[in-house]
C-alpha angles and dihedrals in degrees: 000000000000109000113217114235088268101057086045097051080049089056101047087041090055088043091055098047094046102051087043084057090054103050085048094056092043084055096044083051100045087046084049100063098033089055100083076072101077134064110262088212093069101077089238100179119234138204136237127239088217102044109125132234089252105049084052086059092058096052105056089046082055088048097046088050094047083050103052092042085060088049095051096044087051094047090052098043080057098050085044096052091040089056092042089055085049093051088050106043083054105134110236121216133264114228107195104218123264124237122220130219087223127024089236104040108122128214125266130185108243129220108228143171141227106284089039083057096053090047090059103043098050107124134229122234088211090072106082105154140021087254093065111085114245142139115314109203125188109194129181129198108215139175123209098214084048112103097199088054093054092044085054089043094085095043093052092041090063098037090073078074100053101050109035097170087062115073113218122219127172121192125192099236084205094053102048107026106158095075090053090086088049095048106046086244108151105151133014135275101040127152125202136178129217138187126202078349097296119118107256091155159031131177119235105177140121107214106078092200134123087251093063091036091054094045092055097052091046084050089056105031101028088229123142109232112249093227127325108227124152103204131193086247090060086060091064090051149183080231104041128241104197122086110253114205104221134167119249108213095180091052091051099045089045083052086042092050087036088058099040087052093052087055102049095051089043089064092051093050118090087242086064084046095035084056096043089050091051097048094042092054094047084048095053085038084060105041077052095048087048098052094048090058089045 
């Protein structure tokens, strides 16, 4: 007797399950008898006669997954371990120490422009390196219409005292515009850090306090504060705290071109068309309507 194709595909399907039954069982038999050779106390996992093909299945996908989670913890606690050693290993600066008119002069932050600014960031070609002493400069870009930089004024102000290896400048970035470019400066107040006038550098943080300012100069330079105390005299300057209205020319000449483009646009647009034509027909309707009274 002919079997169709179905009958055949059943066949080979039943063969196959069969002969796969019976290679499970031969296993489970075989793990069976080898299995007085391990310690009990070991949790050695065994398996079943009657576990089926399927359930065998499950459990080496289980088995793969397991594995490769393993293999991507591992991969991350490396890359974490790897960053961390980075982030330690960072080189820190070398300030070279400042020296004073007067023993007791005490140090003050200075307002300066933007040549002053370019003085005191040239840098030496003898400096090759972060480990060689030179000049450590903390600048901050200020605006005096700006209230976060007036709420930072008083905290910068004191902390001239607490590092006096690190010269304070503060530049007002309305003022003088055109460094900002050069600078990286794109939004005020912002506070950088040179050496030997190159960037090493830049504070991110929210909290505009002594306490932030003086972590990120120990982060960079490596130097203790010599006290942290915020005094009513900080609060008269030389960096302002109080909030200057001041008018912005650039910005009103950038809204006035701004306007004038959006008018000129608008004419050449069918709505500008669209109105003149309007008004031009209501105006004719009306000449005609005053001559037939007339």
């Amino acid at each position: 007797m002919h079997l169709n194709k179905c009958d055949r595909l059943f066949f080979v399907l039943f063969f196959l399950i069969a002969f796969t039954t019976v290679t499970i069982q031969f296993d489970a038999d075989d793990e069976a008898d080898n299995f007085d050779e391990y310690d009990t106390d070991n949790d050695v996992p065994n398996v079943d006669e009657s576990e089926s093909l399927l359930s065998n299945v499950v459990n080496d996908m289980n088995k793969t997954l397991t594995n490769f989670y393993n293999h991507v913890t591992s991969a991350n606690i490396t890359t974490d371990n790897s960053t961390q050693s980075g982030n330690e290993t960072k080189k820190l600066v070398k300030c070279k120490d400042m020296v004073y008119e007067e023993a007791d002069a005490e140090p003050v932050v200075e307002i300066i422009n933007g040549s002053v600014l370019a003085k005191l960031l040239q840098i030496k070609p003898d400096v090759t390196s972060r480990d060689v002493e030179a000049d450590c400069v903390l600048v901050l870009f200020f605006a005096r219409a700006c209230p976060f930089s007036a709420h930072a004024a008083p905290h910068f102000n004191a902390i001239a005292r607490s590092y006096p290896n690190v010269k304070m400048v503060a530049l007002d970035a309305l003022k003088f515009h055109g460094i900002n470019a050069q600078y990286g400066v794109v939004g005020v107040p912002t506070l950088k850090m040179f050496h030997n006038g190159r960037p090493v550098g830049k504070f991110n943080g929210t909290e505009y306090n002594i306490h932030s300012f003086s972590k990120f100069i120990h982060a960079i330079t490596g130097q203790n504060p010599q006290g942290l105390l915020v005094t009513s005299k900080d609060f008269q300057g030389p960096v302002s705290s109080v909030v200057e209205k001041e008018t912005d020319y650039f910005l009103v000449t950038s809204w006035l071109f701004i306007f004038v483009c959006s008018v000129y646009y608008f004419m050449q647009s069918k709505w500008w068309r669209m109105i003149v034509e309007s008004v031009q027909n209501n105006w004719r309707e009306s000449e005609a309507q005053h001559e037939h009274n007339d």
